[in-house]
N, C-alpha and C positions, 0 to 999 in steps of 0.2 A: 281185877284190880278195884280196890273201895279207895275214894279221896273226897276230902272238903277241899272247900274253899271258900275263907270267910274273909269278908272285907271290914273294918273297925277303921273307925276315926279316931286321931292320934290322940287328941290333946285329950278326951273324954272318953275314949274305948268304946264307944256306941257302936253297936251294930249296924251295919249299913245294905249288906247281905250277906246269906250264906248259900252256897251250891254244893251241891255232890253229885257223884257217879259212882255206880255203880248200886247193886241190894243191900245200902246201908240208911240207918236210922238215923233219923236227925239227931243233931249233937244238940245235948239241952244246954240252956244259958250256962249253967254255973260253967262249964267247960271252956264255953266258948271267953266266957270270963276272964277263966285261969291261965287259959291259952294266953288272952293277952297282958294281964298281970306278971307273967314270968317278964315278959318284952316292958315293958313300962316299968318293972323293977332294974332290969337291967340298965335300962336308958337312965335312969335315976342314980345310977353306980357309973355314967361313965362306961360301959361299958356296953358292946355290939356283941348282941345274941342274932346269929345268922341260922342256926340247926340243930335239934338236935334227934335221937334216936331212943324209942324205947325196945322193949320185948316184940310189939306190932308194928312201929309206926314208925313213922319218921313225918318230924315234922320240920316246916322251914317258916322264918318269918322275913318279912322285909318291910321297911318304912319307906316310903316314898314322899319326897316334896315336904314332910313333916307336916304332913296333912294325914295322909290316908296309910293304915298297917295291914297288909295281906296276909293272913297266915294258911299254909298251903301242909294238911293232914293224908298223908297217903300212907296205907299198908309197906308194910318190907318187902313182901314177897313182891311188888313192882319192880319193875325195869327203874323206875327213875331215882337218880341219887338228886344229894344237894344241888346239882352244879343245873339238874334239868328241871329239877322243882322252883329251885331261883329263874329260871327263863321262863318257865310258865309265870311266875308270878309278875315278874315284867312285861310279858306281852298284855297280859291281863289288862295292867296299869297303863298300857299304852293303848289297847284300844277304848279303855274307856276315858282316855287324853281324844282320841276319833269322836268318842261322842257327844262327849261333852264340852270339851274344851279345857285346857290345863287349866286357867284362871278360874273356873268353876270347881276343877279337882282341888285346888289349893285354898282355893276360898270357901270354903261352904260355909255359910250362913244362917239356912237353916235346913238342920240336918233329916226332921223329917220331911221336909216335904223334896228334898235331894234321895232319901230311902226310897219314895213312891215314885219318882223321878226313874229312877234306877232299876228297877224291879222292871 
């Protein structure tokens, strides 16, 4: 199984981290870009983009708090559909509510020195 998982800040789409698993190659910026460009075009339209699916992948996005945007990239050939890629990406958002505290996830200030924070 190959998956990311990248963390972006709403209002600017900045990077904040990205992780993966499995023998895969980091995804270059312009990607991780586009990734969130599709989400921030939607939100822009009124409109909730929760998943979708290409030839490989399956991707799911979520906003939290309208702070912080999770977008969770995993292969097809996985076990996990929308419904388990969505509860990963909340637990995710919930243990770093353990770490940090909501009021810091909602607030960020400044965002790099919250990325070095975070890492």
């Amino acid at each position: 199984m190959a998956a990311y998982l990248m963390c972006l800040t709403s209002g600017s789409g900045m990077p904040v981290f990205t992780r993966s698993v499995g023998s895969v190659k980091p995804l270059p910026f312009p990607v991780i870009g586009s990734l969130n460009a599709v989400h921030m075009f939607a939100t822009n339209h009124n409109a909730t983009l929760r998943s979708t699916t290409t030839e490989d992948a399956r991707i799911v996005w979520r906003e939290f708090r309208n702070s912080l945007v999770l977008i969770s990239v995993t292969s097809r050939d996985s076990a996990a559909d929308d419904v388990l890629a969505g509860k990963l990406l909340e637990n995710v958002f919930d243990a770093m509510i353990l770490l940090y505290g909501l009021d810091e996830l909602t607030n960020i200030k400044n965002v790099e020195r919250f990325k070095k924070e975070i890492k």
